[in-house]
C-alpha positions, -999 to +999 in steps of 0.1 A: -110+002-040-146-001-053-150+004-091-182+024-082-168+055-062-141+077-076-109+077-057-110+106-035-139+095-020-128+056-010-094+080+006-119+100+021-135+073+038-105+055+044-087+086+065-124+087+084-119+047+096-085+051+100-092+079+124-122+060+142-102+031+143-065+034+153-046+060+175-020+081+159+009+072+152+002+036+148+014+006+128+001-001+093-002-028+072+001-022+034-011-051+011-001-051-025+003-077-054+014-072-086+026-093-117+059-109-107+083-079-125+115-073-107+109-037-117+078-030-103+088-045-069+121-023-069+096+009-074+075+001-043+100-012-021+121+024-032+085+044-013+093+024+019+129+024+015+149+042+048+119+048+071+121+014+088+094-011+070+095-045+072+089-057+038+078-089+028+071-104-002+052-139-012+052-153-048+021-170-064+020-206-066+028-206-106+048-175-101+026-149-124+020-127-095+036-114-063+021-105-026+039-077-011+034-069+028+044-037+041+047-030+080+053+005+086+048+029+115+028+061+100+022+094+119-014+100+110-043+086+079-032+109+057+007+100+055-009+066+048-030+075+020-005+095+006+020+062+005-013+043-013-012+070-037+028+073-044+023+034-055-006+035-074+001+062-089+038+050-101+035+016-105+012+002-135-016-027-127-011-027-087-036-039-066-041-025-033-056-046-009 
């Protein structure tokens, strides 16, 4: 997300290329990383638990931070953002990608 726009409008934006982009329902492909904490990666993986993501998860070189890939089939751009949102909102110093 760009430091420059407020968060409503990158969602906005996001819904609008996610409609011009993809048909409906469709794959997608959540990026995260976060500081390696056992915690936090309990917390997102609990938003994708039971509605059949493939989770996968990559730790950094030294181990400070972890990559988190999430392959999930979503109904629509706004079921999407609202899973962005559910993280970001709960889980402190994410980075969505």
């Amino acid at each position: 997300m760009s430091t420059e726009q407020n968060p409503e409008e990158f969602y906005e934006k996001l819904k609008d290329r996610l409609y011009k982009t993809s048909s409906w329902p469709s794959e997608y492909l959540y990026k995260f990383i976060i500081k390696s904490d056992k915690n936090n990666l309990i917390i997102i993986e609990e938003f994708f638990n039971n509605v059949g993501a493939v989770i996968n998860t990559t730790e950094s070189k030294n181990g400070k931070y972890t990559s988190i890939s999430i392959n999930l089939l979503m109904s629509n751009p706004e079921a999407v953002i609202e899973k962005y949102k559910e993280v970001i909102n709960n889980v402190e110093g994410v980075i969505s990608l």
